[in-house]
MMTF fields as JSON, N, C-alpha, C and O atoms, coordinates in Angstrom:
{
  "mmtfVersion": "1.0.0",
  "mmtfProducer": "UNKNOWN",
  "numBonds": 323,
  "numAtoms": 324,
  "numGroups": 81,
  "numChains": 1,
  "numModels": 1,
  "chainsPerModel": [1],
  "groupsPerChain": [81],
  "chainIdList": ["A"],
  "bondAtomList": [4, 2, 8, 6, 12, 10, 16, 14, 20, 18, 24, 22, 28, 26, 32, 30, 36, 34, 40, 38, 44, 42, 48, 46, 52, 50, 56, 54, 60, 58, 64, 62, 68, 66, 72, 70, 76, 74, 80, 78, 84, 82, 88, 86, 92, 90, 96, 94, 100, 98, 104, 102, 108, 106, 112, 110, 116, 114, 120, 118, 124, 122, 128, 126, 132, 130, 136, 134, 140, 138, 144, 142, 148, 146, 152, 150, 156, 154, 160, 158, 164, 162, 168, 166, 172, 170, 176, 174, 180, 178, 184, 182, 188, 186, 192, 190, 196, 194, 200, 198, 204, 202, 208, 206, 212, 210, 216, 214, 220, 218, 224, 222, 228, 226, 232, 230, 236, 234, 240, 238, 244, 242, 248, 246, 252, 250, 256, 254, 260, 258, 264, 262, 268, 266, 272, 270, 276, 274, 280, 278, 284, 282, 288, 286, 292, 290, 296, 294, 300, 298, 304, 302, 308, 306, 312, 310, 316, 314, 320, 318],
  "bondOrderList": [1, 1, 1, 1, 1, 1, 1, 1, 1, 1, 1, 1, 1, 1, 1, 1, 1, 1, 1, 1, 1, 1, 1, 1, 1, 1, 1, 1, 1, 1, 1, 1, 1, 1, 1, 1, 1, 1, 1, 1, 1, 1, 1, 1, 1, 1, 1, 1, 1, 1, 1, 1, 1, 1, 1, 1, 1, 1, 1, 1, 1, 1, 1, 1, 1, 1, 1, 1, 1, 1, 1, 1, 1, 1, 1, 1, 1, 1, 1, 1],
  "groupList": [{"groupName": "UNK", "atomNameList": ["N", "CA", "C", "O"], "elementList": ["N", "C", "C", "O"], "formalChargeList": [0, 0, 0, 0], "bondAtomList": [1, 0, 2, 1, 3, 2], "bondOrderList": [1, 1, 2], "singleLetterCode": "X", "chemCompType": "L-PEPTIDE LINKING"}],
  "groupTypeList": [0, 0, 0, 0, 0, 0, 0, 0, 0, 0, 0, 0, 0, 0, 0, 0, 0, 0, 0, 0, 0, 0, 0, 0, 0, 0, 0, 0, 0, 0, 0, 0, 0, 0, 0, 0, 0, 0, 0, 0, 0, 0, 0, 0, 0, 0, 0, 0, 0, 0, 0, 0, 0, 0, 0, 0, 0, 0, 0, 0, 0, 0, 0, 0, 0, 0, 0, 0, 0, 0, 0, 0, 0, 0, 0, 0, 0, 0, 0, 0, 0],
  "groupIdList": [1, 2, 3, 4, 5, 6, 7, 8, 9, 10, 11, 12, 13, 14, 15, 16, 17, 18, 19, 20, 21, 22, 23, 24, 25, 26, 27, 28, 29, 30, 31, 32, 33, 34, 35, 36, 37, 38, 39, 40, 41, 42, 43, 44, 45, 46, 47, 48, 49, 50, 51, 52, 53, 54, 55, 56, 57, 58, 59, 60, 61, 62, 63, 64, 65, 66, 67, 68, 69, 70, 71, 72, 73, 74, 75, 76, 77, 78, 79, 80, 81],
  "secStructList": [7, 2, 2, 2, 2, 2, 2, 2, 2, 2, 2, 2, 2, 2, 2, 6, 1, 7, 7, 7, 7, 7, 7, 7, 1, 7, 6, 6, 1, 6, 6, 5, 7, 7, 3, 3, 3, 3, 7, 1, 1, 7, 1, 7, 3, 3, 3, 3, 7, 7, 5, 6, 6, 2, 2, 2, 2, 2, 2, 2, 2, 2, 2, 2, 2, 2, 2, 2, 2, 2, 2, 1, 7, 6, 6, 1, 7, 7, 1, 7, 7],
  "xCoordList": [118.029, 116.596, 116.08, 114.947, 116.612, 116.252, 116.281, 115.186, 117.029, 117.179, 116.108, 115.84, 115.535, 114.944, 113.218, 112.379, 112.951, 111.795, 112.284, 111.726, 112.947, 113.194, 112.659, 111.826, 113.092, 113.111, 111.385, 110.686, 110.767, 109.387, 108.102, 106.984, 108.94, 108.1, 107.416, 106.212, 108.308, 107.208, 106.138, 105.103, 106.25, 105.578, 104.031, 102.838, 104.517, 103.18, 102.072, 100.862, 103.2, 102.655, 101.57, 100.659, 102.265, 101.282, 100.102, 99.021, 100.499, 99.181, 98.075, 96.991, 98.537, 97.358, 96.967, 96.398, 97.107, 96.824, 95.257, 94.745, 94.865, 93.234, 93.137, 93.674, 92.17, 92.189, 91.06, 90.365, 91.087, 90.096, 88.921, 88.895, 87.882, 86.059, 85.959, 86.351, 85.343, 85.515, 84.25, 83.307, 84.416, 83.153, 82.33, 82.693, 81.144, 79.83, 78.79, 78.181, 78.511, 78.353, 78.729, 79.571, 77.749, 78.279, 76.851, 75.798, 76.878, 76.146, 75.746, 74.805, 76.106, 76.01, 74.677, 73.984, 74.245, 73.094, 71.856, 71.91, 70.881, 69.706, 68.875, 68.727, 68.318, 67.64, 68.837, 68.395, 69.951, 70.971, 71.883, 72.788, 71.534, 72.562, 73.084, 72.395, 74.714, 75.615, 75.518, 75.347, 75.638, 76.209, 77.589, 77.992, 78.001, 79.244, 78.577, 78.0, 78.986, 78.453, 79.305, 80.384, 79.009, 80.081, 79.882, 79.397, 80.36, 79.763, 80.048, 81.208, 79.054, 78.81, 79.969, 80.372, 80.687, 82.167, 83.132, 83.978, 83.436, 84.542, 84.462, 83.582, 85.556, 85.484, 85.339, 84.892, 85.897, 86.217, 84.736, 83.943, 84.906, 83.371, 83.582, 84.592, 82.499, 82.192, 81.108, 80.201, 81.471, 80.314, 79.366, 79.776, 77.96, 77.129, 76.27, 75.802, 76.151, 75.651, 73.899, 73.88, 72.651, 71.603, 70.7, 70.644, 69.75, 68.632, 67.598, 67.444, 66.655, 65.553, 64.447, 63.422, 64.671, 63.751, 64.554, 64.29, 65.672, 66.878, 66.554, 66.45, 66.382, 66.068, 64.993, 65.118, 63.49, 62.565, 62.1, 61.438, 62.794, 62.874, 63.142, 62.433, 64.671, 65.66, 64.733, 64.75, 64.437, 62.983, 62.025, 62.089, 61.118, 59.865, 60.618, 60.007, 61.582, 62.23, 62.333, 61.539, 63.327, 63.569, 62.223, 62.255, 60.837, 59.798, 59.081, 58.538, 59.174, 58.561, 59.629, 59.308, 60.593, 61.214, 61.087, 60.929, 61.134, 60.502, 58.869, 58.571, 58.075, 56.962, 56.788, 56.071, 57.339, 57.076, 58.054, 57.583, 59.457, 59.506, 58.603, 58.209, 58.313, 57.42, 56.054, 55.623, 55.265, 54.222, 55.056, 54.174, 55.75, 56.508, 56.068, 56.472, 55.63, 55.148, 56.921, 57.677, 56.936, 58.639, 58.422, 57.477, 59.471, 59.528, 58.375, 58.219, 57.858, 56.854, 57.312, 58.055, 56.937, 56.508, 55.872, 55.111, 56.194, 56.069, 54.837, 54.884, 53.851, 52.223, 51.951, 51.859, 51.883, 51.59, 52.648, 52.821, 53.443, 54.671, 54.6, 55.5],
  "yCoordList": [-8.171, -7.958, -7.247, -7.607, -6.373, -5.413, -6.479, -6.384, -7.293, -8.317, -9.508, -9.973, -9.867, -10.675, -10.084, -10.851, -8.242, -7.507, -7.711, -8.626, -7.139, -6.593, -8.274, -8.184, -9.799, -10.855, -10.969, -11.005, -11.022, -10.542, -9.989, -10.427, -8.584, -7.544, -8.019, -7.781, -9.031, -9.137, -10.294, -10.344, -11.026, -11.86, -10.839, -10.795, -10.421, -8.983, -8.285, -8.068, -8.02, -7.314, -7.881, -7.383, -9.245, -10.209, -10.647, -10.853, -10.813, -10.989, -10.45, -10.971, -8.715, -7.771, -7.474, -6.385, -8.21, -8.108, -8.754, -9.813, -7.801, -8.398, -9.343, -9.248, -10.437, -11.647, -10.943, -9.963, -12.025, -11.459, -12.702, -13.77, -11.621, -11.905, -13.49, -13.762, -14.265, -15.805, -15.667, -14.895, -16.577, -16.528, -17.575, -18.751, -17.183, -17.624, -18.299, -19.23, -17.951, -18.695, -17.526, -16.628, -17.931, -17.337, -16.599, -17.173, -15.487, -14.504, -14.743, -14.005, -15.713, -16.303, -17.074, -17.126, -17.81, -18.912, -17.642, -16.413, -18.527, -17.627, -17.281, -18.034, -16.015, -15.442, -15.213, -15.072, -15.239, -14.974, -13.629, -13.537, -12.593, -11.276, -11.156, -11.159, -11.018, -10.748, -9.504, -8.804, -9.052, -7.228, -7.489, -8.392, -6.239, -5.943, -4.734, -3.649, -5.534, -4.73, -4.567, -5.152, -3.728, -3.247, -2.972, -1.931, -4.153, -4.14, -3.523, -3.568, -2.734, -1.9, -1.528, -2.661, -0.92, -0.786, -1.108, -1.689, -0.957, -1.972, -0.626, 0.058, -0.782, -0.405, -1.279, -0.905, -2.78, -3.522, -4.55, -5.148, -4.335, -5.38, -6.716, -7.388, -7.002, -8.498, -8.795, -8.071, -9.75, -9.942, -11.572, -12.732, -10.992, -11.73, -12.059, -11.321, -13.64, -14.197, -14.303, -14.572, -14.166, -14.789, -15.064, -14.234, -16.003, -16.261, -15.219, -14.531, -15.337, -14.261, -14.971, -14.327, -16.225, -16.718, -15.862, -14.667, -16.276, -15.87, -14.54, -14.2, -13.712, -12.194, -11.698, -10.521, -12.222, -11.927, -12.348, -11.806, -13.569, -14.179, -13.529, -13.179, -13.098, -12.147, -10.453, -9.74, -10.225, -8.426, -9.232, -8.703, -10.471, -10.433, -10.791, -10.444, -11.283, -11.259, -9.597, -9.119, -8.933, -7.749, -6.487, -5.384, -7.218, -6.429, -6.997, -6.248, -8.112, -8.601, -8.395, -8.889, -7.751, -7.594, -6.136, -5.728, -4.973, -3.904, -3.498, -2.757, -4.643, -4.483, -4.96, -4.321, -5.858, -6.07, -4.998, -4.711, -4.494, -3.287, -2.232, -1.844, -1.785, -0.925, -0.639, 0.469, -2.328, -2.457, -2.819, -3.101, -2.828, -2.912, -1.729, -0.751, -1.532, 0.246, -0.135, -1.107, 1.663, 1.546, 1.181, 1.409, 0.581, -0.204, -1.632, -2.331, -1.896, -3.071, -4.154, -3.908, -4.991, -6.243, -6.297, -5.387, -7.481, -7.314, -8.101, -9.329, -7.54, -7.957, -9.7, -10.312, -10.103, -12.22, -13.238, -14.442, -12.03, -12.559, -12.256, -12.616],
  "zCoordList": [77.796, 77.872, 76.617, 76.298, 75.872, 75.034, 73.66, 73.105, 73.061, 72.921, 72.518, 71.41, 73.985, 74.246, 73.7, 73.229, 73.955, 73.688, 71.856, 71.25, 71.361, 69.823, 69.179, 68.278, 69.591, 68.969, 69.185, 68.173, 70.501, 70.31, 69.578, 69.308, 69.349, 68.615, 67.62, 67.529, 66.398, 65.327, 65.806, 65.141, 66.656, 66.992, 67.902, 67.602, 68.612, 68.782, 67.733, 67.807, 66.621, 65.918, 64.651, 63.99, 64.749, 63.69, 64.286, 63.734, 65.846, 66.435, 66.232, 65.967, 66.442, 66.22, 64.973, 64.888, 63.768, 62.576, 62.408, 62.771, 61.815, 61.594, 60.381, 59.277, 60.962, 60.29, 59.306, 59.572, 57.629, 56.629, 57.141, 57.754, 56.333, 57.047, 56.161, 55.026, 57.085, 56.445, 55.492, 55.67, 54.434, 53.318, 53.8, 53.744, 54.313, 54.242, 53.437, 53.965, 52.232, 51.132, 50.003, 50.011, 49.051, 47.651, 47.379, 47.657, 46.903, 46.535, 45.478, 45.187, 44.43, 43.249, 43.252, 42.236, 44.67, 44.814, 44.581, 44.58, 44.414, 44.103, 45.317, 46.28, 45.181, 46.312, 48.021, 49.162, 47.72, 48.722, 48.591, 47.761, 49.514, 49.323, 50.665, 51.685, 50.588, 51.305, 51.318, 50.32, 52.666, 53.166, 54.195, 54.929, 53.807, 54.191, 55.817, 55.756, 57.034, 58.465, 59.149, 59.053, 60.003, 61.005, 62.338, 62.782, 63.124, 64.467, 65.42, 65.831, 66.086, 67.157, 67.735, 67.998, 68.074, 68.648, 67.993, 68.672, 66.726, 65.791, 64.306, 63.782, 64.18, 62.869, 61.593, 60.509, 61.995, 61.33, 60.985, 61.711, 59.199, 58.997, 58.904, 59.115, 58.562, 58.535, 57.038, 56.627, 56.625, 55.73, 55.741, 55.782, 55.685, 55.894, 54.723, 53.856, 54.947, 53.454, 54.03, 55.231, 53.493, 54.186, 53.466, 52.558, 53.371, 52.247, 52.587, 53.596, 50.97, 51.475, 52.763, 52.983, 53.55, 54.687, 55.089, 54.956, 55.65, 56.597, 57.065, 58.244, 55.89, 56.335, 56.583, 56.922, 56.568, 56.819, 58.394, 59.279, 58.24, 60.215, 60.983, 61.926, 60.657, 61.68, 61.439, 62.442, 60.942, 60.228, 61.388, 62.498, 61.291, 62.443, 63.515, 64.526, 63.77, 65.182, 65.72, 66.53, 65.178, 65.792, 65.753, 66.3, 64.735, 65.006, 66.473, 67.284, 66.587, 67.517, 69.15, 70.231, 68.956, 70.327, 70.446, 71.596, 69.195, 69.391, 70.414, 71.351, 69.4, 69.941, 71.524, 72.293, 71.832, 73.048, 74.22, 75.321, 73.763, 74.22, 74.545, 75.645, 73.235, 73.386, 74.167, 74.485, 74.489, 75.095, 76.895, 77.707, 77.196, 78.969, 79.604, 78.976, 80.256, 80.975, 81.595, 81.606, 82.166, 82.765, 84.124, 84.88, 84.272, 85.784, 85.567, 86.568, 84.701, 85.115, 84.049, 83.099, 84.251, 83.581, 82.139, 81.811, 81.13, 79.923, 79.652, 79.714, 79.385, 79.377, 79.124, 78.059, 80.263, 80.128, 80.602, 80.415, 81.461, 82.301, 83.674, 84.433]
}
């Protein structure tokens, strides 16, 4: 049995090896900047390629889910729902 665990082990241990962050595009194209992030519970980053649309979409998306947060009274309904 001990054996059978030791022939194992490296097969475990490669498992838990963290894979590298896949490339997205190239930072080289124009009007495109990659950041290096780190998601919520993780130590481990990621890097993200995005155009300047890309980032202004995802900026009025998360203003526009703020705002409608913000306008919900607590316990009620989100104003036109």
């Amino acid at each position: 049995m001990l054996r059978s665990l030791l022939a194992l082990l490296p097969l475990l241990v490669t498992a838990c090896a963290p894979m590298p962050p896949a490339e997205t595009a190239s930072a080289e194209e124009p009007g495109v900047v990659c950041e290096r992030e780190i998601r919520t519970g993780s130590h481990m980053t990621s890097k993200h390629c995005r155009s300047a649309e890309q980032r202004d979409k995802e900026r009025a998306e998360a203003q526009s889910f703020g705002d409608s947060v913000r306008a919900t009274p607590p316990g009620g309904q989100a104003p036109g729902r």
